[in-house]
Each structure stands twice: as C-alpha cells, then as structure tokens.
N, C-alpha and C positions, 0 to 999 in steps of 0.2 A: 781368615777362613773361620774363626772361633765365631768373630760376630755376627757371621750369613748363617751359621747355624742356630745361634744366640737369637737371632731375632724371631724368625719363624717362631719359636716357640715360646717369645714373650709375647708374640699376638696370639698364641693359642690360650695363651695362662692371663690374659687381660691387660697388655701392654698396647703399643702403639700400632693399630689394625694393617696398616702400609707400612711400617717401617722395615719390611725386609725387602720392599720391592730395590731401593738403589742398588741392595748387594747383588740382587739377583740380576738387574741388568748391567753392574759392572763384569762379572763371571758372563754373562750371557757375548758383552763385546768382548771382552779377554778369547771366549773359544771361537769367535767368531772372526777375528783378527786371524785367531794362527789356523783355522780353517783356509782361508784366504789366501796366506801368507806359502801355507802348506798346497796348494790347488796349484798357485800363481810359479812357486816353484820347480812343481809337478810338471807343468806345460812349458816355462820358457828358463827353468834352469837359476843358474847367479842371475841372470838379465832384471828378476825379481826386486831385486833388490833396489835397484832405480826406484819402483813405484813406491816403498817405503821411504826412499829418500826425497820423493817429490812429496809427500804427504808428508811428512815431519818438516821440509821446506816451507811448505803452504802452510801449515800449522804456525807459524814460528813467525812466517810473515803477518798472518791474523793477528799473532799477538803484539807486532813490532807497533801495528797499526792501530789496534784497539788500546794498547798501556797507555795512559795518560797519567806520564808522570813529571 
C-alpha cells in the first residue's frame, strides 16, 4: 500500500510518468474480485464458492500447460 501511494507522487515530483498505473490496476481487480465475490454470494449463498474454485482450477490448469519445465 506504501508504494501505490509512493508512486503517484514520484510522477508528480519527476519519476516515472506510468509507474503507478500496475498498483492502480492490481487494487482496481483486488475490489473488483470481492465486489463479485460479495454480489455472487448475495444471490446464490456458499454455492459461490464453486465459481472461485473453478477459476483457481482453470487458472492452475493454464499454468500446468503453459510451465515448460
């Protein structure tokens, strides 16, 4: 949280003009996840839960498949 705030304002003071945008859009999906998460729960209860575990599934699979190790 130090360096989303840290960066804004090294590009005010002459640092690197984008360098705050990743923190901004990692905070941007962080609220937007538990918006979601919070909505998804609202309407269908634990049932929720599934969907996060098919997406960390699918995710997990992407990587099984892209790791070239």
């Amino acid at each position: 949280m130090i360096s989303s705030a840290a960066r804004p304002s090294s590009a005010l003071t002459g640092g690197a003009r984008w360098g705050w945008v990743p923190n901004l859009l990692l905070w941007a999906a962080m609220v937007m996840g538990s918006l979601c998460g919070a909505l998804a729960y609202y309407w269908i209860n634990l049932a929720a839960i599934w969907f996060a575990a098919a997406g960390a599934l699918a995710l997990s699979a992407i990587v099984a498949v892209t790791a070239h190790r």
